[in-house]
N, C-alpha and C positions, 0 to 999 in steps of 0.2 A: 610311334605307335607299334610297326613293328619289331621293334626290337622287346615290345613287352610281349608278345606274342608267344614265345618261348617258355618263358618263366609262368606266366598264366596258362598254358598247356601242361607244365609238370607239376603246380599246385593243383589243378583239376585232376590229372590220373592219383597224387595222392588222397585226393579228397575220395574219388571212385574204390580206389583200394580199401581206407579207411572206412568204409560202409559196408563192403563184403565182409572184412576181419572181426569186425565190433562185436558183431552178434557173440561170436563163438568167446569169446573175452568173457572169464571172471572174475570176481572179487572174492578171495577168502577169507574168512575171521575162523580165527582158534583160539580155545581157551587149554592152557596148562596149569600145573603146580613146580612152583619153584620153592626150594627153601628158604626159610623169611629167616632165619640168622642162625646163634651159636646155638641154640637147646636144642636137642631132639625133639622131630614133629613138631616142627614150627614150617608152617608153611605158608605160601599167601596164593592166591589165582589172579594169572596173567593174561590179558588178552594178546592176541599177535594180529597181526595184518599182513596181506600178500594177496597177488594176482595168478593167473591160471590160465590154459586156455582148454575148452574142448577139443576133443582128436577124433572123436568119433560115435555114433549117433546109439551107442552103447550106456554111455555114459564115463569114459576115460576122461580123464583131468590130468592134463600135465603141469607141472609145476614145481617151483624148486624146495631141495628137500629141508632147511634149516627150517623154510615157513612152516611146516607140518610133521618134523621128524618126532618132537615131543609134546603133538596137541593130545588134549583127553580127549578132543569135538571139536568138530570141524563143518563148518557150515556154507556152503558155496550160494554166491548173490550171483543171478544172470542179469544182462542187460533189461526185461523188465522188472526185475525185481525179486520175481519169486526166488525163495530161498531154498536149500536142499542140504538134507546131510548128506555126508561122506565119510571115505575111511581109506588110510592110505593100501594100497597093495605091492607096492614095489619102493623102492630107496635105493639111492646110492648117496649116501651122503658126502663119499671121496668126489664125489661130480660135482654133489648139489642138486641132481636131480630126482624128483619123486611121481609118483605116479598113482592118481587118487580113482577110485571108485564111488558115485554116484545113487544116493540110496533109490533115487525111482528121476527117470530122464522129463525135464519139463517138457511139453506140447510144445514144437514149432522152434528147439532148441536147435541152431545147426552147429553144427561143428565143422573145425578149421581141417585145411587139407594138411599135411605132413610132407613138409617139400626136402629137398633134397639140397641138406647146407656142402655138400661138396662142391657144388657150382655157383657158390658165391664167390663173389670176387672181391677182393680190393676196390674201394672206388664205388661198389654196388649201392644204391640209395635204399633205406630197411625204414620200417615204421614199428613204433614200438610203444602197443596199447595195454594199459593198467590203470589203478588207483591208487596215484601216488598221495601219500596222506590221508587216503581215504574218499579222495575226491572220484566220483565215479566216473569210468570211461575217459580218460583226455589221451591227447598223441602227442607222442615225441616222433620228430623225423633227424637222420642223420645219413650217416655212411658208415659201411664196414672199412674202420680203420687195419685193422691186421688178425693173422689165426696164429695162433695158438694149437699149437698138438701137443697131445697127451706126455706125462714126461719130460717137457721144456720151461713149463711156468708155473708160481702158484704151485710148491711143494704140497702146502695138507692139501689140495687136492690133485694127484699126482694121475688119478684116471681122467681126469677132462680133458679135451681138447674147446678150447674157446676160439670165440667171434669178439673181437674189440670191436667195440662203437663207440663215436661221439654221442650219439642218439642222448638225450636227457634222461637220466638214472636216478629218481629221488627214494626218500623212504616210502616203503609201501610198494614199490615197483618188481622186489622181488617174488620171481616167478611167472612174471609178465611175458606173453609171447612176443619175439621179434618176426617181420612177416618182411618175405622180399615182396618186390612190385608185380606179382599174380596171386598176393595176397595168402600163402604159403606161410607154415612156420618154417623160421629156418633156425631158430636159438630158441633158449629159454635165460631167461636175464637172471643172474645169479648176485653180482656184488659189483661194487668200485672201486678204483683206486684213488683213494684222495688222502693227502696230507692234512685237507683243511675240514675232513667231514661233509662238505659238502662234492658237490657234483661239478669233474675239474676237467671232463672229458675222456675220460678210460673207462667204460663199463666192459663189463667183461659179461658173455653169456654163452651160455655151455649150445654147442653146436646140436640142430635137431637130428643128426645123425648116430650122434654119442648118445642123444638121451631114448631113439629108438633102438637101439644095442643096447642097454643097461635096461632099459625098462620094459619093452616091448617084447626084444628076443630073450635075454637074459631071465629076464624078471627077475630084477638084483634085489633078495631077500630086505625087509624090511622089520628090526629088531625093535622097535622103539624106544632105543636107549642111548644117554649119550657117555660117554665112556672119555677117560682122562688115562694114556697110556704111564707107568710107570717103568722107568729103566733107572739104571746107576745108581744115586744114592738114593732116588726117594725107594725104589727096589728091594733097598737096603732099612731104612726105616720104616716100611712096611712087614718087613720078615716075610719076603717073598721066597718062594725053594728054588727059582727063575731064574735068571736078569731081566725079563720082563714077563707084565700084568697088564692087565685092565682092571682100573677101579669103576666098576660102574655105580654113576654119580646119579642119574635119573631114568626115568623110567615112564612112559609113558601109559594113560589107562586102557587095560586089553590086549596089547601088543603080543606077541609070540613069545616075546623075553619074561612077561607077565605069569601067561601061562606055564613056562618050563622052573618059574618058581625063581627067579631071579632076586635078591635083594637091593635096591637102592640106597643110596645115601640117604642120611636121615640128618646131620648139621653141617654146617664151613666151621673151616677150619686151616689157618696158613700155616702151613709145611714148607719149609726150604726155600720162605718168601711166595711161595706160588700156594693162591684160597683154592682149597678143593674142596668137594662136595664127599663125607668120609661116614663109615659105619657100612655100606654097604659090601656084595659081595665085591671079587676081584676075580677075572675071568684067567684060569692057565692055560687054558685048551679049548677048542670048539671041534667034534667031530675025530677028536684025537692030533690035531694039530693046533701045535704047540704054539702059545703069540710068542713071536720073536721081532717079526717085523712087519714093513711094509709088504712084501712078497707073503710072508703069512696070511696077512689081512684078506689079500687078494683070494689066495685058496681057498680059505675058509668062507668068503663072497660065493663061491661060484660053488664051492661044497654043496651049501644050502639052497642055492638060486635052482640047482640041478634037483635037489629035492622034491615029490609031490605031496603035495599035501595028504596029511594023516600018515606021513613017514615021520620015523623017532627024529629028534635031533638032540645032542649028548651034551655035554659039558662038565668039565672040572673046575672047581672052583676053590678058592682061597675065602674062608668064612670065619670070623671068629679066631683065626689063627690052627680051624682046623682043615684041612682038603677033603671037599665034599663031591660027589656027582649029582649031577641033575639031567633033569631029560624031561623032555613033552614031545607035543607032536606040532608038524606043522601045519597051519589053521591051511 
């Protein structure tokens, strides 16, 4: 009997922790438009699903950015129920992490503390609450398998620094907070690594330090657009003046990129083997710097993130095969 004494002590403080955490836990649903095939303006409406958690008694929503980079609406489920819109204000897409605004904060909503992932360890036991499949509220428990810093893993996203866990990672989990045992975020759950589709023991979640520098201090601008870089030959079959572009492929409704008059794709269409999303504009410049690369990319992040709102923001574009400028302001 005692030797069960142990294990029945560390299921009881997960169970304790998992009651502090829950609350601040939620469930997102987004609707977008995708292009439904080859004719211009064919489109269809896509629901998505993903988790979240509250940070603070404002109404911040952290979460990761794929669930919400190209939603039209976005509608946040708390643990009783009640439903609320939102609207992103911050993105790092190179992360994965995003950062959502709350159109009016429920009664009696608490929000999660924001812990400090530099003193997690290897070894360290994490709980890791979402809706996976839409199931409301359930926990996964594991350990922090290994970090990951910025620059070492996971090229497209070259700004993260991750937390590996075993922790169970299904669909619908992205965005979900991970919490060490004082009930703290210390990640935000991004993606998997599996061969088989399913869930093989690698989740990967962007560390809650990375996502308060990108989101909190930063405020890493948020475009609502998803973009397909061009270099080399497709470069070259676009009649680029470059060697690289941005074709941007969508667009989401309202967004900043909305306003400054942006054009999206309007059909697919395979190019060089690779379906892209084509008719719309192609970005040369942001701000007067020029896309060339990843280092680009970067600049022109922190260009705009420095930015305050109702200041210009510029842009040259590739249109029609003419080069046009464009400019609005930041919301």
């Amino acid at each position: 009997m005692a030797a069960l004494l142990p294990s029945t002590a560390r299921a009881q403080a997960v169970g304790q922790v998992f009651q502090r955490a829950n609350p601040s836990v939620v469930t997102i649903r987004t609707t977008e438009r995708e292009i439904a095939g080859t004719e211009p303006g064919q489109f269809t409406g896509v629901a998505g699903l993903g988790s979240g958690v509250l940070i603070s008694a404002d109404g911040k929503i952290m979460t990761a950015a794929h669930v919400v980079q190209l939603a039209d609406k976005i509608t946040v489920e708390f643990l009783s129920g009640e439903t609320v819109g939102a609207q992103v204000v911050a993105s790092e897409p190179d992360a994965d992490v995003a950062l959502l605004r709350l159109a009016s904060v429920p009664a009696g909503a608490v929000p999660a503390r924001l812990g400090d992932s530099d003193r997690a360890r290897i070894g360290d036991q994490v709980l890791i609450i979402g809706a996976p499949y839409g199931i409301g509220h359930s926990l996964s428990v594991g350990y922090v398998s290994a970090r990951h810093k910025p620059n070492t893993i996971f090229g497209a996203m070259a700004a993260a620094e991750f937390l590996q866990t075993d922790a169970a990672i299904n669909q619908g989990n992205s965005g979900r907070p991970m919490f060490n045992m004082q009930a703290e975020v210390i990640g935000v759950v991004s993606h998997i690594i599996s061969k088989s589709g399913g869930f093989e023991g690698l989740g990967s979640v962007v560390s809650s330090n990375m996502a308060r520098k990108l989101l909190l201090e930063q405020r890493s601008f948020w475009s609502g657009t998803a973009g397909f870089v061009l270099s080399s030959e497709l470069a070259k079959v676009f009649n680029l003046p470059q060697p690289v572009g941005l074709l941007v492929q969508r667009i989401a409704k309202n967004p900043p990129a909305e306003g400054i008059g942006l054009r999206p794709g309007t059909m697919q269409a395979t190019i060089g083997g690779q379906t892209l999303t084509v008719g719309g504009d192609i970005i040369l410049e942001v701000e007067g710097i020029r896309i060339e690369n990843q280092e680009s990319y970067t600049r022109i992040q922190e260009r705009l993130s420095r930015k305050r709102a109702g200041e210009t923001i510029a842009l040259k574009v590739l249109r029609e095969g003419r080069i046009i400028e464009l400019s609005g302001v930041k919301p």
